[in-house]
Each structure stands twice: as C-alpha cells, then as structure tokens.
Biopython code that builds the backbone (N, CA, C, O; Angstrom):
import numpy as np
from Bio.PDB.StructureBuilder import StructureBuilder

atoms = [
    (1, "UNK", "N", (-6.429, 2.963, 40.236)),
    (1, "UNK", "CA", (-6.104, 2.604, 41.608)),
    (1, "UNK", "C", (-6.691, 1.228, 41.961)),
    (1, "UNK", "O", (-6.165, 0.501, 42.804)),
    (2, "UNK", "N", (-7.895, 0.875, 41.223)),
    (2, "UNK", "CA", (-8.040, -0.531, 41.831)),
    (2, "UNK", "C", (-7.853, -1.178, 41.282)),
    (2, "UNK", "O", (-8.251, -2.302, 41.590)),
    (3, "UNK", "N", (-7.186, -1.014, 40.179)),
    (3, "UNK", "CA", (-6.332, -2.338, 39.273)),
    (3, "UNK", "C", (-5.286, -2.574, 39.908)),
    (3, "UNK", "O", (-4.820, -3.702, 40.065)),
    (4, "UNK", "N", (-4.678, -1.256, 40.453)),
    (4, "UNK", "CA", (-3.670, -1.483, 41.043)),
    (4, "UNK", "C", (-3.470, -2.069, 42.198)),
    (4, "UNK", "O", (-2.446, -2.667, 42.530)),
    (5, "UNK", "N", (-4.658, -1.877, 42.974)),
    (5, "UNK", "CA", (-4.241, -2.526, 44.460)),
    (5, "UNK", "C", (-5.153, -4.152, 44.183)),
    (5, "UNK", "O", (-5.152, -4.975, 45.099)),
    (6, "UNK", "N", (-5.911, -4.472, 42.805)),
    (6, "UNK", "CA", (-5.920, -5.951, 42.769)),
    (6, "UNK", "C", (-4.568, -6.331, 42.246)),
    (6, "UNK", "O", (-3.767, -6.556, 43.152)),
    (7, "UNK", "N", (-4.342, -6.395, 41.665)),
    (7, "UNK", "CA", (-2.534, -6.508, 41.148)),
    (7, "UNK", "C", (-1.911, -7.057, 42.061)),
    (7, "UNK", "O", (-1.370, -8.137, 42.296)),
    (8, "UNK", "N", (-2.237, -5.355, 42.897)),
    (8, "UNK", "CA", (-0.812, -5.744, 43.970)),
    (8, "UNK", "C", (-1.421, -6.893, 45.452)),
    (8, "UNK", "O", (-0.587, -7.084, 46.337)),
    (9, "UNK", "N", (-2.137, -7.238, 45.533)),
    (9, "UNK", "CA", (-3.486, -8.473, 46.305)),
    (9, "UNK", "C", (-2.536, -9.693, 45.540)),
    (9, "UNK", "O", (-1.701, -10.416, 46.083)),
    (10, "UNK", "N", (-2.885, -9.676, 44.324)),
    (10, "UNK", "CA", (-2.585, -11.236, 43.380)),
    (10, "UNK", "C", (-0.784, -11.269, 43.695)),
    (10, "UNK", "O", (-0.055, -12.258, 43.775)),
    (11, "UNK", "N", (-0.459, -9.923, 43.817)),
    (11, "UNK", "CA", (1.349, -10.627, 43.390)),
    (11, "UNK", "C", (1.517, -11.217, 45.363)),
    (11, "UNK", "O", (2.203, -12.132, 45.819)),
    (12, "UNK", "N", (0.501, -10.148, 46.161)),
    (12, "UNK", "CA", (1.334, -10.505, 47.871)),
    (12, "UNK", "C", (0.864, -11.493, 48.265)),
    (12, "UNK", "O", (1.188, -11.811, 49.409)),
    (13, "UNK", "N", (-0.213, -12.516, 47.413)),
    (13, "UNK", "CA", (-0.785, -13.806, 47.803)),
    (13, "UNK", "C", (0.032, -14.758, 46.940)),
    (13, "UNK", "O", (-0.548, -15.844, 46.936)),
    (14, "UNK", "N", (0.949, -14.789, 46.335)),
    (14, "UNK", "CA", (1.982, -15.534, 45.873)),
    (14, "UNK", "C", (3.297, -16.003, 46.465)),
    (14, "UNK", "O", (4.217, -15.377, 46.992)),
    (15, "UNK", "N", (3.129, -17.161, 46.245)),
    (15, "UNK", "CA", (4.187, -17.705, 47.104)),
    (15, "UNK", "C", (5.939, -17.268, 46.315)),
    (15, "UNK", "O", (5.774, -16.970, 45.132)),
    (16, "UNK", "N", (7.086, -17.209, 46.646)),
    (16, "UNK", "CA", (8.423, -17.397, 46.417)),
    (16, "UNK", "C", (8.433, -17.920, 45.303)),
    (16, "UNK", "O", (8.698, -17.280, 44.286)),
    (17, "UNK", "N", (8.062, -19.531, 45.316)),
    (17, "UNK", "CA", (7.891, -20.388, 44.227)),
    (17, "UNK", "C", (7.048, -20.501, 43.412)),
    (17, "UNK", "O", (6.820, -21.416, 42.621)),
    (18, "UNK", "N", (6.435, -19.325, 43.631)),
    (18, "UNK", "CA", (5.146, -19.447, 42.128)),
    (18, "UNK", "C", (5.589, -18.417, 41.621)),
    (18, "UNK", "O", (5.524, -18.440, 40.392)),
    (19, "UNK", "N", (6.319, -16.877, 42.349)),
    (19, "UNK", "CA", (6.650, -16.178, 41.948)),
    (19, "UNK", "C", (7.935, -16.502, 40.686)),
    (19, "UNK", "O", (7.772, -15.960, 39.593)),
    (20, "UNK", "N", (9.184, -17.392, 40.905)),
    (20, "UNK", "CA", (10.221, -18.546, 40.304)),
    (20, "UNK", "C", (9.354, -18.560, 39.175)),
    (20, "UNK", "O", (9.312, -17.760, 38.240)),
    (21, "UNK", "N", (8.381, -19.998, 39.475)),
    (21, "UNK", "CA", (7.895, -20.502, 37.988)),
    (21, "UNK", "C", (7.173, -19.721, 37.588)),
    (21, "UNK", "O", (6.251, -20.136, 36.885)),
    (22, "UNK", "N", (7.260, -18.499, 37.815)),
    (22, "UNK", "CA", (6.215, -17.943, 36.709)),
    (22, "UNK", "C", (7.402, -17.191, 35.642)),
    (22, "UNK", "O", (7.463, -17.130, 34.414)),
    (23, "UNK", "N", (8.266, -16.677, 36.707)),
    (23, "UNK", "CA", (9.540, -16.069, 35.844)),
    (23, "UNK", "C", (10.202, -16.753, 34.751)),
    (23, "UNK", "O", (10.428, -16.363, 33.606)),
    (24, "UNK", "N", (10.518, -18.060, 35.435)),
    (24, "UNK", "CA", (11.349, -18.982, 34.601)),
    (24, "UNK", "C", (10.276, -19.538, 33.702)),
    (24, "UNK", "O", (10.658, -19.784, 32.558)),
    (25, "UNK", "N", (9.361, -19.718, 33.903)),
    (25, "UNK", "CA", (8.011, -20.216, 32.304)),
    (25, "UNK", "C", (8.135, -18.942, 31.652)),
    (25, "UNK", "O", (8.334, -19.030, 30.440)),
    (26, "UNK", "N", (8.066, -17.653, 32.179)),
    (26, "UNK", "CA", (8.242, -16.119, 31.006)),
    (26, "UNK", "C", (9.392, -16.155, 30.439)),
    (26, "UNK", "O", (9.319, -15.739, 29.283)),
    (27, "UNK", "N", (10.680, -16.550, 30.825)),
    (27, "UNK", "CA", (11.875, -16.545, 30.216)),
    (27, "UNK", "C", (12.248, -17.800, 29.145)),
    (27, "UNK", "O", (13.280, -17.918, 28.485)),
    (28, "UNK", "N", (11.254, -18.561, 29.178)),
    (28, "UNK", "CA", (11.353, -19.992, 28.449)),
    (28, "UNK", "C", (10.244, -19.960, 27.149)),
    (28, "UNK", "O", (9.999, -20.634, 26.149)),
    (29, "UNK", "N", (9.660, -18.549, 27.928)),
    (29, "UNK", "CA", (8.506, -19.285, 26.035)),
    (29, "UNK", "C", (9.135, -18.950, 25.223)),
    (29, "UNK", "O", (9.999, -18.075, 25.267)),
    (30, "UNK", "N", (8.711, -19.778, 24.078)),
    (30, "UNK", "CA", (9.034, -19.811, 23.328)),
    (30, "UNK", "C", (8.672, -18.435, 22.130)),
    (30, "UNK", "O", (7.720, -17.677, 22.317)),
    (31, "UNK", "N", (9.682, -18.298, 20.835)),
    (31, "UNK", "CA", (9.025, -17.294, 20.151)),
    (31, "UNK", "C", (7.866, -18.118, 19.228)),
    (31, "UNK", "O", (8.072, -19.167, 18.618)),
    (32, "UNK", "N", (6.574, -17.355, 19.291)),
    (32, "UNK", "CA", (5.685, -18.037, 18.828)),
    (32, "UNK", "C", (4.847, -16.930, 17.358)),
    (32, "UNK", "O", (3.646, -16.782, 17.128)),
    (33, "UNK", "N", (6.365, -16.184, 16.432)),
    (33, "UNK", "CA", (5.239, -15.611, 15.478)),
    (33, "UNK", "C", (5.724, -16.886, 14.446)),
    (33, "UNK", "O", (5.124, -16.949, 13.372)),
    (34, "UNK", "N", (6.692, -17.817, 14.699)),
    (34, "UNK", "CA", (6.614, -18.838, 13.163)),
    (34, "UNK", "C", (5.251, -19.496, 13.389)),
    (34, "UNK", "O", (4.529, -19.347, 12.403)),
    (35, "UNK", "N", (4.779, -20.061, 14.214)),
    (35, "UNK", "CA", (3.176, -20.489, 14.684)),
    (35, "UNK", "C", (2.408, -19.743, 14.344)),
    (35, "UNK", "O", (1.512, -20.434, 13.859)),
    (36, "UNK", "N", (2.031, -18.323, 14.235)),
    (36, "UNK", "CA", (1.544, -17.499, 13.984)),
    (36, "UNK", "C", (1.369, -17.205, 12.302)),
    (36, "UNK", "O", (0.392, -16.742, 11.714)),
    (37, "UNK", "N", (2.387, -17.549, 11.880)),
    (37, "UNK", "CA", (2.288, -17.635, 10.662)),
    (37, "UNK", "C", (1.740, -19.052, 9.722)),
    (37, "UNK", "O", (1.367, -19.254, 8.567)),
    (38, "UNK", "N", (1.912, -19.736, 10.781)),
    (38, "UNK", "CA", (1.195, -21.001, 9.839)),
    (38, "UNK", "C", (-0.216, -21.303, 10.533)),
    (38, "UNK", "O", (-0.640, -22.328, 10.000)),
    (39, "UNK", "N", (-0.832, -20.994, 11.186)),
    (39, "UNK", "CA", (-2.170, -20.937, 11.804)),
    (39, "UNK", "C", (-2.817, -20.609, 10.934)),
    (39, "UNK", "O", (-2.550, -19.582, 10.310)),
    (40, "UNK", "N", (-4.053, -21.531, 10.580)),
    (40, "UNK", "CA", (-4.746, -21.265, 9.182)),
    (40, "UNK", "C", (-6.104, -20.274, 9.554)),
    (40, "UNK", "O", (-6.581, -19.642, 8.611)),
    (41, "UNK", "N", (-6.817, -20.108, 11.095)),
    (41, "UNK", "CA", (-7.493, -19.337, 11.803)),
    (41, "UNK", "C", (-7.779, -18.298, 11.580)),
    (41, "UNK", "O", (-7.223, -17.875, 10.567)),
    (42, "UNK", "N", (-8.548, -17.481, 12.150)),
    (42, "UNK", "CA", (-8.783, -16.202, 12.908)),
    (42, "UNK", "C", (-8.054, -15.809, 13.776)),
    (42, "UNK", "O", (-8.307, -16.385, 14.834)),
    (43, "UNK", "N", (-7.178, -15.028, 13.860)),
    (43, "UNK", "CA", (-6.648, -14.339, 15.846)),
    (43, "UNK", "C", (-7.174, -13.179, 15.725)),
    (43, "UNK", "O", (-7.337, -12.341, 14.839)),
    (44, "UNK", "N", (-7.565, -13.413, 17.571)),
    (44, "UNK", "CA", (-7.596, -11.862, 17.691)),
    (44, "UNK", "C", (-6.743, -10.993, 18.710)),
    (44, "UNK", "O", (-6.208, -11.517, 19.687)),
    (45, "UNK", "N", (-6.688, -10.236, 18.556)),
    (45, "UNK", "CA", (-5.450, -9.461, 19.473)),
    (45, "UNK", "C", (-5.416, -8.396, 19.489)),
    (45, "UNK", "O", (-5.344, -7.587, 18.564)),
    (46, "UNK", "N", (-5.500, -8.178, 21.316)),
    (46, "UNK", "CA", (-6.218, -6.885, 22.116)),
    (46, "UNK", "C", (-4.909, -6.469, 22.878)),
    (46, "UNK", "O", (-4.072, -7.054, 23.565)),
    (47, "UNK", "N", (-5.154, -4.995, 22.371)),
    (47, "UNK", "CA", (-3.898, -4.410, 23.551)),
    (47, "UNK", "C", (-4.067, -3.413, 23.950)),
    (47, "UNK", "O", (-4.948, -2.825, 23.321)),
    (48, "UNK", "N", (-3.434, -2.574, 25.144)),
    (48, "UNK", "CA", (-4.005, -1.473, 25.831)),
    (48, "UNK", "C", (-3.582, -0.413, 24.886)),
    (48, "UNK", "O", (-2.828, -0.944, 24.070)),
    (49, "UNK", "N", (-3.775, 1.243, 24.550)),
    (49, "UNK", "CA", (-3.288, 1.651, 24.398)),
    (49, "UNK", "C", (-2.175, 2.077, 24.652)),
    (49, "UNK", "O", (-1.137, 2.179, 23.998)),
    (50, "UNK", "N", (-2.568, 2.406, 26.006)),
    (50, "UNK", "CA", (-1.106, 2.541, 27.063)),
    (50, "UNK", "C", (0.209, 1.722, 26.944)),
    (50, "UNK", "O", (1.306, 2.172, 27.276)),
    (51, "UNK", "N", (0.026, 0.633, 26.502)),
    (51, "UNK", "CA", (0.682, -0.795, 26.936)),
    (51, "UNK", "C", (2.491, -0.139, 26.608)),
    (51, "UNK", "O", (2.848, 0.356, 25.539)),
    (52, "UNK", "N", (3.184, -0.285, 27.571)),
    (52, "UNK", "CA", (4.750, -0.192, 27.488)),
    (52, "UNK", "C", (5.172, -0.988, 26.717)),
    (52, "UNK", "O", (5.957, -0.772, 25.793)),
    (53, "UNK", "N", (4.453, -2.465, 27.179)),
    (53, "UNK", "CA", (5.190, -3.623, 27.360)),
    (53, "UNK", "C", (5.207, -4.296, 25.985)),
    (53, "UNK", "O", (6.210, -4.479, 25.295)),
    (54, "UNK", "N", (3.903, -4.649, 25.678)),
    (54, "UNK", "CA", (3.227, -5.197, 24.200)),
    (54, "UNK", "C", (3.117, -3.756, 23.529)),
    (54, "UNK", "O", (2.306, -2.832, 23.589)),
    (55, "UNK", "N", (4.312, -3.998, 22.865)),
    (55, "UNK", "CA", (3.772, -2.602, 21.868)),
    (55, "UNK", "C", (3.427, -2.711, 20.735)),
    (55, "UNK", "O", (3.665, -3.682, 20.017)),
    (56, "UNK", "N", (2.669, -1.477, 20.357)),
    (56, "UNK", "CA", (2.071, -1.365, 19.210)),
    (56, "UNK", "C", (2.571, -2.017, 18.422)),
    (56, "UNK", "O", (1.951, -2.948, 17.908)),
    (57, "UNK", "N", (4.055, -1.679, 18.033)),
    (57, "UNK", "CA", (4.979, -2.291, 16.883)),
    (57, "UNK", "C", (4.913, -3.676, 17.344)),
    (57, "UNK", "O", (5.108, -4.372, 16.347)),
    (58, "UNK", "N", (4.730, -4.430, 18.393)),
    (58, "UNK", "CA", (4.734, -6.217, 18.411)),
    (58, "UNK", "C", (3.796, -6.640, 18.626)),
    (58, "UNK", "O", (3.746, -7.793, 19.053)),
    (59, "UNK", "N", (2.256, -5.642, 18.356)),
    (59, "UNK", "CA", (1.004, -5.998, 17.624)),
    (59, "UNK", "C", (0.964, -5.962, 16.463)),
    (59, "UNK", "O", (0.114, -6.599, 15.840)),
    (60, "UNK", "N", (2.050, -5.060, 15.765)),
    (60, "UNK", "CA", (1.492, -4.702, 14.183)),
    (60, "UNK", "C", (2.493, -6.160, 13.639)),
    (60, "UNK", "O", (2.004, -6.858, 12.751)),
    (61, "UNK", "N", (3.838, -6.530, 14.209)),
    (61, "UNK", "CA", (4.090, -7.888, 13.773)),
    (61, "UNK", "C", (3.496, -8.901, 14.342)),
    (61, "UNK", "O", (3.607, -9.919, 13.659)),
    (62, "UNK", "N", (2.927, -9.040, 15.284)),
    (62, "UNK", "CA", (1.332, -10.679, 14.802)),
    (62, "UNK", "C", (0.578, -10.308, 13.723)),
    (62, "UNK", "O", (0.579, -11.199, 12.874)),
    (63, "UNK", "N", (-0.097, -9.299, 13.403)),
    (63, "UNK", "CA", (-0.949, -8.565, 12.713)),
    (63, "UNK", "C", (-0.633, -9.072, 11.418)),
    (63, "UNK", "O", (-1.410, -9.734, 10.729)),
    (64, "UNK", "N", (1.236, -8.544, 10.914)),
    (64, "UNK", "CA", (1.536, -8.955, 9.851)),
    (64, "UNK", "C", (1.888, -10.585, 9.112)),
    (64, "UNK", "O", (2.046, -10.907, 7.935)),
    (65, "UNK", "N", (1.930, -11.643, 10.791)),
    (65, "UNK", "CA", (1.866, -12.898, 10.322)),
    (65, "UNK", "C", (0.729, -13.318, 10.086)),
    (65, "UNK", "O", (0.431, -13.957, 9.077)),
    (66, "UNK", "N", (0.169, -13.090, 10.750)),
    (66, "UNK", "CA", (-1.339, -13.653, 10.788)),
    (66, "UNK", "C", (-1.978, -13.550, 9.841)),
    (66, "UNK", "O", (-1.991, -12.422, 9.350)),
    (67, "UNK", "N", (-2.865, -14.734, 9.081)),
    (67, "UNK", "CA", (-3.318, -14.574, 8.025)),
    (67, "UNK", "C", (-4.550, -14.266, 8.073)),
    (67, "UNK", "O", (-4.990, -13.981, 6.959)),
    (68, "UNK", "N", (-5.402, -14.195, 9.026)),
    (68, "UNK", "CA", (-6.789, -13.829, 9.694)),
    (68, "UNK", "C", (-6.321, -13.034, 10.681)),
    (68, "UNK", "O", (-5.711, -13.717, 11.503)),
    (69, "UNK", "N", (-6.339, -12.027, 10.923)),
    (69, "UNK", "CA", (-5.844, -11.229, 12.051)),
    (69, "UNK", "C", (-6.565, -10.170, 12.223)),
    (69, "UNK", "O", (-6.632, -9.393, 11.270)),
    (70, "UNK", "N", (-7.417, -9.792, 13.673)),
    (70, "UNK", "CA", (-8.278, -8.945, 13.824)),
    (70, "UNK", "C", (-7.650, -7.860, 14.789)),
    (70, "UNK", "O", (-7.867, -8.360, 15.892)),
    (71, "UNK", "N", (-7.278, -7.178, 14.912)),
    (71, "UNK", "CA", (-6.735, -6.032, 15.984)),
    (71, "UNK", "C", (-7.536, -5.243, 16.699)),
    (71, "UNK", "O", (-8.143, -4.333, 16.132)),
    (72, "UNK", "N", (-7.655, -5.444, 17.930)),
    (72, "UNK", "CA", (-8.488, -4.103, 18.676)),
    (72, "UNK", "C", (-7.253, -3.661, 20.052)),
    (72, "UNK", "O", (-6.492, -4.258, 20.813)),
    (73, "UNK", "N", (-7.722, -2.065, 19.707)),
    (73, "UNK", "CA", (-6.890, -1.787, 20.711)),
    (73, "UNK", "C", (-7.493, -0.999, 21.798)),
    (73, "UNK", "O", (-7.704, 0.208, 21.674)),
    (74, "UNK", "N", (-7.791, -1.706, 22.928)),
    (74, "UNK", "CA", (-8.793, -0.789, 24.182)),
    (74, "UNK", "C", (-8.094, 0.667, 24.504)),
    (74, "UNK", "O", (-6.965, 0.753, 24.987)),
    (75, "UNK", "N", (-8.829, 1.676, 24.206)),
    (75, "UNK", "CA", (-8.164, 3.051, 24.658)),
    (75, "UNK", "C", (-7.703, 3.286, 26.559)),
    (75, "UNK", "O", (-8.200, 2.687, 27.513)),
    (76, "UNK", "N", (-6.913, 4.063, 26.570)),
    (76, "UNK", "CA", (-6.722, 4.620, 28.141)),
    (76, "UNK", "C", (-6.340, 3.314, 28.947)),
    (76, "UNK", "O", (-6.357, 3.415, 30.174)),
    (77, "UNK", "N", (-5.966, 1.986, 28.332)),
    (77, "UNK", "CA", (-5.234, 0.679, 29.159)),
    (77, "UNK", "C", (-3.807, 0.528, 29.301)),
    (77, "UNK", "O", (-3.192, 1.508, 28.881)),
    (78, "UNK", "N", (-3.314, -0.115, 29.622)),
    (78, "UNK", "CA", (-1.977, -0.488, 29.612)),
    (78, "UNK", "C", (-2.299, -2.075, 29.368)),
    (78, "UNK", "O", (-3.104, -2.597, 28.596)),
    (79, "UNK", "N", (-1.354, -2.673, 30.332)),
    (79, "UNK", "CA", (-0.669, -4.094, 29.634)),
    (79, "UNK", "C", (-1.490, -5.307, 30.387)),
    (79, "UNK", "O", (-1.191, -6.501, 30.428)),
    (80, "UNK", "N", (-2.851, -4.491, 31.088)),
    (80, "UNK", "CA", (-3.690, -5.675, 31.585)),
    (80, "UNK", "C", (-5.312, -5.565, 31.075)),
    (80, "UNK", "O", (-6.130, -5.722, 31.982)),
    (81, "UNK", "N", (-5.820, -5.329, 29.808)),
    (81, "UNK", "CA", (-7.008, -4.629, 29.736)),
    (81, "UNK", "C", (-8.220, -5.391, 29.939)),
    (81, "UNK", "O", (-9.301, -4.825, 29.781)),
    (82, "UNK", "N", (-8.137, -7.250, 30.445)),
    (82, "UNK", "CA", (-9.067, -7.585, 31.239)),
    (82, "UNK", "C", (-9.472, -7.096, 32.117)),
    (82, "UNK", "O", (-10.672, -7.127, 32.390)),
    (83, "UNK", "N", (-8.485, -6.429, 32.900)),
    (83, "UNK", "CA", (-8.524, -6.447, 34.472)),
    (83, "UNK", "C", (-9.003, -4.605, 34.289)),
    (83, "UNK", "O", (-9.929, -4.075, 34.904)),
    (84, "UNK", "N", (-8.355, -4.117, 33.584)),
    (84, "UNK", "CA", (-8.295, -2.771, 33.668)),
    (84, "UNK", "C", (-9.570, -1.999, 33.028)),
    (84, "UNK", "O", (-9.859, -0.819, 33.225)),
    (85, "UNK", "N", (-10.213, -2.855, 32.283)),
    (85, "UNK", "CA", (-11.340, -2.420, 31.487)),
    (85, "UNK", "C", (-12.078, -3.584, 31.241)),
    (85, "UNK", "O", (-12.614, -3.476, 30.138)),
    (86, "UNK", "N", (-12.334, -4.614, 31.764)),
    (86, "UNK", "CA", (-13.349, -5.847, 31.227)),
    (86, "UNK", "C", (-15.008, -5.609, 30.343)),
    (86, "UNK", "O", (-15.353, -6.231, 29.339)),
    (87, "UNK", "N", (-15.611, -4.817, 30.881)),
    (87, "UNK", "CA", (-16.681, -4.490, 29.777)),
    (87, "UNK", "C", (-16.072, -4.338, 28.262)),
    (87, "UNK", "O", (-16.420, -5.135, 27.391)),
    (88, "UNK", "N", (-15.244, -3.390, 28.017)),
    (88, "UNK", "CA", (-14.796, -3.501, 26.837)),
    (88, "UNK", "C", (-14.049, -4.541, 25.966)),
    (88, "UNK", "O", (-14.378, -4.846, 24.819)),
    (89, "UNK", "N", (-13.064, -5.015, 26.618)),
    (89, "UNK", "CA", (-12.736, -6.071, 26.282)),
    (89, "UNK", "C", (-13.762, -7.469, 25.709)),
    (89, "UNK", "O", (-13.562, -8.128, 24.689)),
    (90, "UNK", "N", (-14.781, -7.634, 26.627)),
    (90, "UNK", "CA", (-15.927, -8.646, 26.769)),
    (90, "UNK", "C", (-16.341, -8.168, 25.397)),
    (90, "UNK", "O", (-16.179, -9.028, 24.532)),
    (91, "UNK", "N", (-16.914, -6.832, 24.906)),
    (91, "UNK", "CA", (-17.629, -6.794, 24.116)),
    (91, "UNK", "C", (-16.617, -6.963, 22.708)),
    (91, "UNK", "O", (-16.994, -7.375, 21.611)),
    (92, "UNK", "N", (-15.662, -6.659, 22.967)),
    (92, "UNK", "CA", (-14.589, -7.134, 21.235)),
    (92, "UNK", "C", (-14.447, -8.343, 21.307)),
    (92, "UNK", "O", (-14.525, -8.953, 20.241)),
    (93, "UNK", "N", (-14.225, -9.021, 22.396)),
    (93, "UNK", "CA", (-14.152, -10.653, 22.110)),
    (93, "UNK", "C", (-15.693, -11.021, 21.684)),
    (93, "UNK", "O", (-15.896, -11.400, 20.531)),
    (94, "UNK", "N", (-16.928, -10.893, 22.740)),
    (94, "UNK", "CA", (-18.328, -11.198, 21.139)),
    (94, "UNK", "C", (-17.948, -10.662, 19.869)),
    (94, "UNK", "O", (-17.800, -11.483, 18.965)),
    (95, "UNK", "N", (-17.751, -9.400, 19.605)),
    (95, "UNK", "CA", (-17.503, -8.803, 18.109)),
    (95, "UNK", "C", (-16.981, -10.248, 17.868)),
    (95, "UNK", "O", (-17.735, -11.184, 17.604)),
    (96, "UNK", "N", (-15.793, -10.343, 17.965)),
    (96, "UNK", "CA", (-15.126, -11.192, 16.995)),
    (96, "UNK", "C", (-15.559, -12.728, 17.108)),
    (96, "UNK", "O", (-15.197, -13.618, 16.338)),
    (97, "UNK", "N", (-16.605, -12.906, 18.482)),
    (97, "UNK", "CA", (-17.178, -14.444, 17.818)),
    (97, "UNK", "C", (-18.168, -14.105, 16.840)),
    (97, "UNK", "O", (-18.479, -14.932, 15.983)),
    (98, "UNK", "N", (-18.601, -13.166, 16.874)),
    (98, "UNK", "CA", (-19.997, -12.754, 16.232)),
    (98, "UNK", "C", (-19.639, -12.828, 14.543)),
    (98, "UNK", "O", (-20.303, -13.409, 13.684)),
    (99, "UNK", "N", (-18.253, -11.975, 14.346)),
    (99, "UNK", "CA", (-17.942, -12.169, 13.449)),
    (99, "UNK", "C", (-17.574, -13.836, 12.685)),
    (99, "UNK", "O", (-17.800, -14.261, 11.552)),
    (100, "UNK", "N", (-16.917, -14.479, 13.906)),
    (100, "UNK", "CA", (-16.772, -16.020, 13.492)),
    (100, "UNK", "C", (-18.061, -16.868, 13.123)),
    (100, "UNK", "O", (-18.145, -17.845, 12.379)),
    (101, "UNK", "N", (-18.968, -16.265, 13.803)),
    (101, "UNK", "CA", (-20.169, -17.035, 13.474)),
    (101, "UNK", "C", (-21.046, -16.822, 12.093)),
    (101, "UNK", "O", (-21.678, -17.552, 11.329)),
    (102, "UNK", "N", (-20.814, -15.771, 12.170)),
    (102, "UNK", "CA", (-21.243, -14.905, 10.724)),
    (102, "UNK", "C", (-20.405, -15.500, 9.243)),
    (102, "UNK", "O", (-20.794, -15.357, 8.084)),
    (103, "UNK", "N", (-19.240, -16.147, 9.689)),
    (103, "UNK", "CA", (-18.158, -16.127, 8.816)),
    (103, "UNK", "C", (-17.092, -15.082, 8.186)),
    (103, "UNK", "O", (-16.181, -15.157, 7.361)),
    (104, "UNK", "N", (-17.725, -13.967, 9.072)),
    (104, "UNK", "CA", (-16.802, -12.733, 7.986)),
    (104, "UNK", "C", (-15.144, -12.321, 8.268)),
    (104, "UNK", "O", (-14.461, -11.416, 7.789)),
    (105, "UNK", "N", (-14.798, -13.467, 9.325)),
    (105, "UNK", "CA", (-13.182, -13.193, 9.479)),
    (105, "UNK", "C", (-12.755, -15.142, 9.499)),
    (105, "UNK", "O", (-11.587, -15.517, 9.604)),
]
sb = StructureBuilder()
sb.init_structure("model")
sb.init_model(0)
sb.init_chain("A")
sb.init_seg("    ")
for serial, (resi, resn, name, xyz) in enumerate(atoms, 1):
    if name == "N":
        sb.init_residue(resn, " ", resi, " ")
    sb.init_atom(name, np.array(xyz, "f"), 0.0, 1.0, " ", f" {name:<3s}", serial, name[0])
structure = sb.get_structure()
C-alpha cells in the first residue's frame, strides 16, 4: 500500500508532457541485448519476483548475453524493487561491488 500510494503521488505530480516524453522515450528505446552482448563488464540485474512486466524469461536472456552477468532476484516484489523493498536491493548492489572489488565477477 505505500508503494502504491508513492507511485500513485509521483504519476499525479506529473505534468501531460512529462507524462508524453516519458511514453514516447519508452517506445523509442532502443533494443539493447546486441550491447549487452558486447560489453566486456560485469552486469548486474535485479528483478522482482512478482515482476509481470520484466520477466523471468527477459532476465534469463540478458543473463544469457552477458558475459559477466550476476542475477538477483528480490522475493515478494514486482516491477519496482527499489521502491518496493530498498534495504534489499541496497544490500545486492554492495554484494556485487564487493564482489567487483574483490575481483570475483
């Protein structure tokens, strides 16, 4: 409930025209797993369990471009798990600097 009513705060403090460019920038990106595949890096990539939207199956294909590819998936989230769970999130993003620092991904 209070993801939901921040959500719904962020979308009713938006103007017409931000609401536009945000649509028309979502309908314009680009597909970005050929990038994904030539990124010589680490990624990491977090998704809710819940998530409708980002699904599993179009985590498990970054997963499969990616040549460093770390997967965490926050339990009981959907398709916002900053907002919806930030402690957890916070602590897999250290994991995975921790790991960068360490060298082990």
């Amino acid at each position: 409930a209070e993801v939901k009513a921040r959500v719904s705060d962020l979308i009713s403090s938006a103007t017409y025209q931000g609401v536009a460019d945000l649509q028309r920038a979502m309908a314009g990106r680009p597909d970005t797993h050929a990038a994904i595949k030539d990124f010589r890096g680490p990624l990491l990539s977090i998704r809710g369990s819940e998530d409708t939207i980002a699904t599993a199956a179009d985590h498990e294909l970054i997963m499969k471009n990616a040549i460093e590819g770390i997967h965490f998936e926050v339990p009981n989230v959907g398709h916002l798990p900053p907002l919806e769970n930030p402690s957890a999130v916070s602590k897999l993003i250290v994991e995975f600097l921790q790991k960068l620092i360490a060298g082990s991904c």
